[in-house]
C-alpha distance (Angstrom), angle and dihedral (degrees) to the residues before:
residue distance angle dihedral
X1 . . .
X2 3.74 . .
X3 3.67 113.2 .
X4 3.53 104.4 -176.1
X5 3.79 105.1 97.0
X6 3.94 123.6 -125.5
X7 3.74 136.4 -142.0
X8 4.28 85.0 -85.4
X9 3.53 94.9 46.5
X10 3.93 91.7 57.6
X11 4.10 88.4 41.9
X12 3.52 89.6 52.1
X13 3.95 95.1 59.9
X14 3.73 93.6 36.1
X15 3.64 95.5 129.8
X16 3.51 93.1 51.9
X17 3.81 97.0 42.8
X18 3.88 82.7 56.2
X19 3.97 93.6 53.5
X20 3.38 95.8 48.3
X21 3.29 96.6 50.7
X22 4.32 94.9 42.7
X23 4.12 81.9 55.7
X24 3.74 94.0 57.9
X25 3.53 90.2 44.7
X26 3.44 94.9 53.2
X27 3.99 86.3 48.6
X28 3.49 83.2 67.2
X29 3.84 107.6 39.8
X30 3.59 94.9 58.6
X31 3.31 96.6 71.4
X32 4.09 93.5 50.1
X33 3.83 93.4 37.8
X34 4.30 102.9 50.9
X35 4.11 94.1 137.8
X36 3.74 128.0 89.4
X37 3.50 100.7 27.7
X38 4.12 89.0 -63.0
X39 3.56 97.3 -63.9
X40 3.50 97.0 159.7
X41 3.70 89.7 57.7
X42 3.54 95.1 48.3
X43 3.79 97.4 45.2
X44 3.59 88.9 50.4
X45 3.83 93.6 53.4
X46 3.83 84.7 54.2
X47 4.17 82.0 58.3
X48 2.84 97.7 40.7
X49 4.36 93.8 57.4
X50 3.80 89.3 35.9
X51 4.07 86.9 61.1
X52 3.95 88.9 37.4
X53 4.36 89.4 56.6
X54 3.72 86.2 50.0
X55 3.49 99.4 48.6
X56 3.72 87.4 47.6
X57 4.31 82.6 69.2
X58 3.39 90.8 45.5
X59 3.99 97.0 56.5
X60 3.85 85.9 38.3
X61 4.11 90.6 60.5
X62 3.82 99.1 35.3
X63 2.79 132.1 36.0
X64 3.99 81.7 22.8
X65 3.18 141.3 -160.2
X66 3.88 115.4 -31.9
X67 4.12 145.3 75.7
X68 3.77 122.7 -44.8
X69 3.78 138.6 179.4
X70 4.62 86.9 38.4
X71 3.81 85.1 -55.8
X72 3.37 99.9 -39.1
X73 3.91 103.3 120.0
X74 3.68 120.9 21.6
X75 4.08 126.9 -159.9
X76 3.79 111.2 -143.4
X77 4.08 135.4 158.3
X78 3.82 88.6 -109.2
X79 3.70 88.7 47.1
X80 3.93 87.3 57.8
X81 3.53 97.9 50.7
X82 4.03 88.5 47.0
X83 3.96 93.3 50.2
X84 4.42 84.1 46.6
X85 4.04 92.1 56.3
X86 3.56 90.7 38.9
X87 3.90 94.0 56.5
X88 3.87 94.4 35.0
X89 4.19 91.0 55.0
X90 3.74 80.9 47.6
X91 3.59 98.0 56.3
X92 3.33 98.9 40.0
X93 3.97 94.7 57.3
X94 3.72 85.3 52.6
X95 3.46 92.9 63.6
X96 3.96 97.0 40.0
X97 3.51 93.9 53.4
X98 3.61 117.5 62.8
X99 3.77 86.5 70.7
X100 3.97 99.8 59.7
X101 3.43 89.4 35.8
X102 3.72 86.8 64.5
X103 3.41 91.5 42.4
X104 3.86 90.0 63.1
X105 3.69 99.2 39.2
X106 3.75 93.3 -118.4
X107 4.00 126.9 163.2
X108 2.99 97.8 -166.9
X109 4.37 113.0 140.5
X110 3.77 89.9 169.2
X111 3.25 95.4 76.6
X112 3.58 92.7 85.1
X113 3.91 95.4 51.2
X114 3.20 93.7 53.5
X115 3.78 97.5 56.0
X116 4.05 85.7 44.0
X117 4.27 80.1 55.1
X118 3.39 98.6 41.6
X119 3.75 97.8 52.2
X120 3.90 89.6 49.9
X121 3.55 85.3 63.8
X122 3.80 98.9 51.8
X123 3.94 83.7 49.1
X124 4.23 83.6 57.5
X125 3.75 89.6 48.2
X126 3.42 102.4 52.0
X127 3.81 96.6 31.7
X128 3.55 107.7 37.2
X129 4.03 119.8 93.8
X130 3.83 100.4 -169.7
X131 3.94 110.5 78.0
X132 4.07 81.6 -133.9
X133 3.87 87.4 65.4
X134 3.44 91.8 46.2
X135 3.53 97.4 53.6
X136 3.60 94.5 49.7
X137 3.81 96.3 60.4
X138 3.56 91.0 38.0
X139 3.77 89.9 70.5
X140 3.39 101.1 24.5
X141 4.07 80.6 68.9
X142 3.42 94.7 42.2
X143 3.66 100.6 50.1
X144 4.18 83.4 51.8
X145 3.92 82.7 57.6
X146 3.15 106.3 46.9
X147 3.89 90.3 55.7
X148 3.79 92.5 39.0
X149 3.94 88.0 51.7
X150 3.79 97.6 55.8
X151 4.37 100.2 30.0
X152 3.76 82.1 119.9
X153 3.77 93.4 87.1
X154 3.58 97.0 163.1
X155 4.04 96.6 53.1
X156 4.16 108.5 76.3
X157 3.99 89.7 -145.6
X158 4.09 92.3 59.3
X159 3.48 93.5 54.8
X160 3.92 100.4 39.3
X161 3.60 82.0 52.0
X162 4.07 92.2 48.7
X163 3.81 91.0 52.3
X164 3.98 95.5 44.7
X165 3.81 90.6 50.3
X166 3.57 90.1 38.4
X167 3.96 94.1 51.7
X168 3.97 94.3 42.0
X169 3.73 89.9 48.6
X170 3.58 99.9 57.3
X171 3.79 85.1 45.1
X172 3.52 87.3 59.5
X173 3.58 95.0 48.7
X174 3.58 92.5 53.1
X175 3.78 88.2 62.8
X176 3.75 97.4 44.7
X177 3.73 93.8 49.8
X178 3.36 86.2 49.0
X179 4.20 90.5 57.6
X180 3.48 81.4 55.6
X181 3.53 97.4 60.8
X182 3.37 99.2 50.3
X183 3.45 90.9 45.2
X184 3.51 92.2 59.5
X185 3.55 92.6 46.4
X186 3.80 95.9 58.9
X187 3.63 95.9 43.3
X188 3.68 113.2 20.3
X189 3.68 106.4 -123.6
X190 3.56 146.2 59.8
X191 3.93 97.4 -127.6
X192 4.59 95.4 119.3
X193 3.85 93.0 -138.8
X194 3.68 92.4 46.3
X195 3.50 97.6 42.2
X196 4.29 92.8 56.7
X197 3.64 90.7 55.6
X198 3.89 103.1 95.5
X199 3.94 85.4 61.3
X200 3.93 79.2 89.1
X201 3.79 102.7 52.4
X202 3.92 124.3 47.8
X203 3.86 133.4 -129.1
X204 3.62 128.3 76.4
X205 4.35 95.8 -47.7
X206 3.75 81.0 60.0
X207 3.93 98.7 45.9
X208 3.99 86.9 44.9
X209 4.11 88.7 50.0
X210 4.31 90.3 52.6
X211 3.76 93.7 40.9
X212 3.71 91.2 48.0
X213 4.19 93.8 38.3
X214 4.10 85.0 50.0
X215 3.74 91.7 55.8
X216 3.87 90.7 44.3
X217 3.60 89.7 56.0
X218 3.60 97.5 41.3
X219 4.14 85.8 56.2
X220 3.67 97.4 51.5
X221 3.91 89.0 46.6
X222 3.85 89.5 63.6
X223 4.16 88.0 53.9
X224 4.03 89.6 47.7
X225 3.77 87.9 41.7
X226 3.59 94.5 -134.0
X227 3.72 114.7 177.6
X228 3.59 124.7 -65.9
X229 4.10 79.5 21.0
X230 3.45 95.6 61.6
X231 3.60 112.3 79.5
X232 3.56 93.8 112.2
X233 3.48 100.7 58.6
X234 3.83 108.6 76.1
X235 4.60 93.9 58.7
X236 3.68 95.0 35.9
X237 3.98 85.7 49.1
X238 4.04 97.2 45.4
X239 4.45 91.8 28.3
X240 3.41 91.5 62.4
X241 3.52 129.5 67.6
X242 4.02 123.2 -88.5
X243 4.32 99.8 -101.7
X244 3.63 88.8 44.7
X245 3.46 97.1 49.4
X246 4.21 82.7 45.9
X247 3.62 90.7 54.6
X248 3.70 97.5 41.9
X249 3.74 90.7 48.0
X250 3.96 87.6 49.9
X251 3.64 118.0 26.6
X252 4.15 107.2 28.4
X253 4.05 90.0 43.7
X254 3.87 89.3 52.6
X255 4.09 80.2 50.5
X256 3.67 87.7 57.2
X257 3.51 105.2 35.5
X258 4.08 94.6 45.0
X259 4.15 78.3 43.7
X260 3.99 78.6 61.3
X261 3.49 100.7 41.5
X262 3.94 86.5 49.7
X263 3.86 101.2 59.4
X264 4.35 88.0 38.9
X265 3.55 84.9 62.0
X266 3.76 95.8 47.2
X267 3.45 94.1 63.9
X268 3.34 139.9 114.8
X269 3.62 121.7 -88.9
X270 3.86 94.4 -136.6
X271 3.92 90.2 53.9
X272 3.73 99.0 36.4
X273 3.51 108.5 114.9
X274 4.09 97.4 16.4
X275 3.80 132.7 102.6
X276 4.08 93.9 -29.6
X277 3.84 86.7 64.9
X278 3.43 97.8 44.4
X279 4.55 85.2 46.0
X280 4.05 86.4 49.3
X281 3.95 90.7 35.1
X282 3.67 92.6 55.8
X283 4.49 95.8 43.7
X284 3.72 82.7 46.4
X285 3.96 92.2 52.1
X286 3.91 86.2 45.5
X287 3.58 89.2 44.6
X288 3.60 104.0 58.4
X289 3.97 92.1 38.3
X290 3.67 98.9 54.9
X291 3.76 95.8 42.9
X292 3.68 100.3 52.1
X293 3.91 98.2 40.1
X294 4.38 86.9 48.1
X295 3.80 82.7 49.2
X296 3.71 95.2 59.6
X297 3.84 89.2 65.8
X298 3.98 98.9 47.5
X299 3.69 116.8 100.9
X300 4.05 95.2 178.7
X301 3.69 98.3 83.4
X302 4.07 91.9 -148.4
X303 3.58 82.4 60.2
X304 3.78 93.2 48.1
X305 3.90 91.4 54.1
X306 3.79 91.2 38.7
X307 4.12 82.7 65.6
X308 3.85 96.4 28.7
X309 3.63 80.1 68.5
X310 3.64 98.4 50.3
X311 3.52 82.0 60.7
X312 3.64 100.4 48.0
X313 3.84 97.4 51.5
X314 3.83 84.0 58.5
X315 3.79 85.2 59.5
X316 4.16 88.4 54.4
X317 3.69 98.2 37.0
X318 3.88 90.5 51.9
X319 4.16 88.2 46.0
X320 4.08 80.6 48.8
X321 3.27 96.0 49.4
X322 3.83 92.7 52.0
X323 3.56 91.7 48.7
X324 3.89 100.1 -104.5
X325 3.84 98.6 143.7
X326 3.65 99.2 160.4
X327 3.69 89.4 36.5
X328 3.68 95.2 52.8
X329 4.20 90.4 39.4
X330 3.97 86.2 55.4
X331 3.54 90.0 49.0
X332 3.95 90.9 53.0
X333 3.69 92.6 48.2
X334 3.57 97.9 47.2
X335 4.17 90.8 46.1
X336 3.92 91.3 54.6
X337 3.41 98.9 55.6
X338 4.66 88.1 52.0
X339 3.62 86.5 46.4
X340 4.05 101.4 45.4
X341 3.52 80.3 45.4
X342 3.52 104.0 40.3
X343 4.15 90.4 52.7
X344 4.15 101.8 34.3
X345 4.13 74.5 62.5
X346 3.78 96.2 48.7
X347 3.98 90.1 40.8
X348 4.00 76.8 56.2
X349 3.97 94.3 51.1
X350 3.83 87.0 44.2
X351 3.89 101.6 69.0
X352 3.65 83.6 -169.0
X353 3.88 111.8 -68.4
X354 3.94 105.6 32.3
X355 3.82 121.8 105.9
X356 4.03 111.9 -133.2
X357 3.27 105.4 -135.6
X358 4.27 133.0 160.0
X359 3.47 88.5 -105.4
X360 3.49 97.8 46.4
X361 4.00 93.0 48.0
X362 4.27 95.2 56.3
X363 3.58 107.8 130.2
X364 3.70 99.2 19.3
X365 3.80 93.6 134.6
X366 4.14 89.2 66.9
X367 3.43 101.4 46.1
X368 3.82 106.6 30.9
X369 3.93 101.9 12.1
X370 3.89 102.2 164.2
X371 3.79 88.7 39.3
X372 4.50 84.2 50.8
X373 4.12 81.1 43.2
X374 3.56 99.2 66.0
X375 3.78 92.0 28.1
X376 3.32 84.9 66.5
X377 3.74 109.3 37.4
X378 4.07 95.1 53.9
X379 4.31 90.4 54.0
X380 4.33 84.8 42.2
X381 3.74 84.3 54.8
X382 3.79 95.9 43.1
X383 3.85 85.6 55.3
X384 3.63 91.0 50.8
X385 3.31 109.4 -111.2
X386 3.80 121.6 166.1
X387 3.07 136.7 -77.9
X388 3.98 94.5 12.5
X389 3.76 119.9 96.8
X390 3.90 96.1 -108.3
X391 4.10 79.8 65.6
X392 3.86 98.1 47.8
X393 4.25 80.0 45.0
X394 3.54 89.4 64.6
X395 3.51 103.2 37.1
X396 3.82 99.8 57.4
X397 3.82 92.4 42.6
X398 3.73 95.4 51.7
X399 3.81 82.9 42.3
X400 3.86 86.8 64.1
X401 3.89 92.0 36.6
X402 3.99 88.2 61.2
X403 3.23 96.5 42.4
X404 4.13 89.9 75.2
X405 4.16 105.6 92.0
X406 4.28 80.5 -156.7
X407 4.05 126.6 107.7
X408 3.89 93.5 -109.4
X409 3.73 88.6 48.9
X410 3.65 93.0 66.9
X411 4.10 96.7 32.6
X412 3.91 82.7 56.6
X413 3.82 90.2 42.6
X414 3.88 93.2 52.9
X415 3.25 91.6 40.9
X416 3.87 108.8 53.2
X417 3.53 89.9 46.2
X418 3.90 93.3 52.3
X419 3.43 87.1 44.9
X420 3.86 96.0 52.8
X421 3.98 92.8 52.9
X422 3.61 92.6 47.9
X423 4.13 88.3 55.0
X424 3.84 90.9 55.5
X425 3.63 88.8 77.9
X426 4.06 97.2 64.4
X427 3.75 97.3 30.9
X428 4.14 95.4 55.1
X429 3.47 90.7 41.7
X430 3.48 91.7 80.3
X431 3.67 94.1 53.6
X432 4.38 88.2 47.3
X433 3.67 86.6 58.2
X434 3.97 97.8 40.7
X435 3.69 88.8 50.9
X436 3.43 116.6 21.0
X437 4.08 108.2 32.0
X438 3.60 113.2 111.4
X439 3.66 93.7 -153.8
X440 3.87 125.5 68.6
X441 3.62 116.7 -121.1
X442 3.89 121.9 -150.4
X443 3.40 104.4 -91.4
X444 3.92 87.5 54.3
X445 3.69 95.0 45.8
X446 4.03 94.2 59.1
X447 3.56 126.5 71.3
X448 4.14 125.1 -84.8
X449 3.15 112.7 -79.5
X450 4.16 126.2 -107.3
X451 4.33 100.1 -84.4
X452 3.86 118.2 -97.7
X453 3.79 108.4 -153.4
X454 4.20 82.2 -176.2
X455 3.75 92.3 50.5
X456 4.11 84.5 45.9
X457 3.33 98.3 52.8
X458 3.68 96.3 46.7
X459 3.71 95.8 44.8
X460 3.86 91.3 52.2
X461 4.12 94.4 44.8
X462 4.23 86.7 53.1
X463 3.63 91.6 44.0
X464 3.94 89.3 53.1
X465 3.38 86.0 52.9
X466 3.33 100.5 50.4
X467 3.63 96.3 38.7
X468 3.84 99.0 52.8
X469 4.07 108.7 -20.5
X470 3.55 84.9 106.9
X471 3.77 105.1 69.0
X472 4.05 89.4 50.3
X473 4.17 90.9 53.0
X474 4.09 122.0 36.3
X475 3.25 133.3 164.7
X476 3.82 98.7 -90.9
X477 3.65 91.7 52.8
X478 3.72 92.3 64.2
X479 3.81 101.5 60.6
X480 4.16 79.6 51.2
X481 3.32 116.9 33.9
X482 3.64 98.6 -134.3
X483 3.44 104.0 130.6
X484 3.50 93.3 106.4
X485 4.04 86.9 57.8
X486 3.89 87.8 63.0
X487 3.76 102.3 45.5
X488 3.96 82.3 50.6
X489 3.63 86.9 53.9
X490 3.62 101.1 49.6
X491 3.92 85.9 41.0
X492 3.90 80.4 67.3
């Protein structure tokens, strides 16, 4: 194995390599660059992601699409669309931030960094093919959360919600690196496609291999936050502030779930579709039940979207689990765009120190109507209602869900679908009181808040996704990579 790198290797991580290298800079630049809230700093971060999404098409043309590093990091068209809604997420919590950050009097220039650092290690997740790799980006994110989660130091929730995430999350890696292990041990090496082949042969290799593949899976669970992993999800979500809670909501569970997706498609073909779907099928049944029917007695809507989400990644882990890549990628596109929406619009409603609640929000629609507009539209579309993208989400995953002829096929069938009627109730709520409340909550009673041209922007990009993003990108396209074909065609 040659382990000096060549001209393709580097190529191949060119994204990364220009991360890495914006973080240190920004290291640097905030000690140069102290005035105007760090502007430099954050503007530069905003370079510095704009040059990482370009890269990202140059590494997808040439070198291609392939293995790099001895089979260490692989270049795929899944891959690409990972490394996109990694860097989008990113870019829009740069520009959402600045203003709650001034809100809470908070120097804090490392915030940008850390977002450069975490997103390198979502690239390592998704990309890397050696369970080494993988393990390196998984905490190289998570470390970035955990201090990103509880930056507030001087609010008692943000740091309770630091340490619980914190505590959990090492738990968690405890189990995966123990998956490793006994991966190892049944195959002897690290290399993730290797490593799951004595699933097909019996004897101790192959007892080693399950062991260690349970463990795995029982590690990236806690990142998802599937159900009974999830525990940490609701404080970190509401303790830290509204962006970060965005991007974790976004970005780091697209790590986990492509993460997911990844070692599914690694398996082998004899096992595919055996007792690990029916383990995943099951948490992701679990998953979706318990988080909608604990949303339906939130009132904080952070906290409602903080469990709205455990429901949703049981939606994607089942479509996983069934082998619906593109299906499930779709889904994770189309639900980052409603949530970065949904909380740049609550970080808006905010103004720093209140709590958003469905009381607090009656009355919206006279005092703030475009701001109770798209409010409204991005939780319609994460219940699924047609024709916004959350609905078209839904519709082509379930599609692939019911096209299984097995038990868990239907179970998962009958049970998204239950599940997604059951959500309607806490998602159009908000939309009942915005519109129809005769009484003014206290959000609408006070003043509008100070314009957010970051908050704007963001808002408006989601609600173009929502809206009509969907017809430009399908499922099919993103296996392909010819969306660009059909936006030149309708440009004709």
């Amino acid at each position: 194995m040659n382990l000096i790198p060549n001209s393709n290797d580097l190529i191949s991580i060119l994204p990364i390599l220009v991360l890495s290298g914006g973080g240190i800079l920004l290291l640097g630049l905030q000690f140069f660059f102290q005035g105007f809230e760090f502007r430099i700093v954050r503007f530069t971060s905003g370079l510095v992601l704009i040059a990482a999404f370009f890269s990202l098409f140059v590494s997808q043309s040439n070198p291609g699409v392939g293995s790099y590093f001895s089979g260490h990091y692989e270049i795929s068209n899944i891959g690409f669309w990972f490394g996109a809604l990694y860097l989008i997420a990113a870019f829009c919590t740069v520009l959402a931030s600045p203003r709650v950050l001034e809100q809470h009097n908070m120097e804090f220039p490392e915030f940008y960094p850390l977002l450069l650092f975490s997103v390198v290690g979502m690239f390592l997740m998704t990309s890397g093919t050696d369970t080494v790799t993988i393990f390196v980006g998984l905490e190289l994110m998570s470390v970035c959360l955990y201090v990103l989660v509880g930056m507030a130091r001087s609010d008692v929730y943000s740091l309770e919600a630091s340490l619980k995430y914190f505590l959990l999350g090492s738990f968690s890696t405890g189990f995966f690196l123990f998956g490793m292990a006994f991966l190892f041990g049944g195959s002897g090496t690290t290399h993730l496609q290797d490593s799951l082949k004595p699933l097909v042969s019996s004897g101790f290799d192959s007892n080693f291999t399950k062991i260690g593949l349970l463990l795995l899976l029982t590690g990236i669970s806690f990142k998802i936050a599937l159900f009974p992993y999830h525990s940490w999800t609701p404080d970190a979500y509401e303790g830290a502030l509204t962006p970060v809670t965005g991007f974790m909501a976004t970005a780091s569970k697209s790590a986990s779930m492509g993460l997911l997706l990844v070692v599914f498609s690694k398996l082998p073909v004899p096992v595919a579709g055996g007792e690990w779907t029916w383990i995943m099928g099951i948490l992701a049944l679990l998953s979706m039940t318990y988080g909608n029917f604990v949303a339906l007695k939130q009132s904080s809507l952070k906290r409602v979207l903080a469990y709205s989400s455990i429901a949703h990644a049981g939606y994607v882990v089942a479509g996983i689990a069934l082998g619906g890549k593109e299906e499930a990628l779709f889904y994770l596109i189309v639900y980052s765009f409603m949530s970065l929406g949904a909380f740049a619009i609550l970080s808006f409603l905010e103004e720093g120190n209140r709590h958003v609640t469905y009381e607090s929000i009656a009355g919206l629609a006279k005092s703030r109507p475009w701001t109770s507009f798209a409010l409204f539209i991005f939780f319609l579309s994460l219940a699924g209602i047609p024709p916004l993208g959350g609905f078209w989400a839904k519709l082509f995953l379930f599609q692939k869900i019911a096209e299984g002829t097995d038990q868990i096929s239907r179970l998962l069938l009958i049970g998204g679908i239950a599940n997604s009627a059951l959500a309607l109730y806490y998602y159009v709520k908000v939309g009942i009181l915005s519109y129809m409340s005769s009484e003014e909550g206290e959000i609408s009673k006070l003043d509008s808040p100070k314009a957010s041209y970051g908050v704007l922007f963001v808002s408006a990009i989601s609600l173009a996704a929502v809206l009509v993003g969907w017809y430009f990108i399908q499922p099919k396209d993103l296996n392909s990579l010819n969306f660009a074909n059909k936006s030149a065609e309708l440009r004709k």
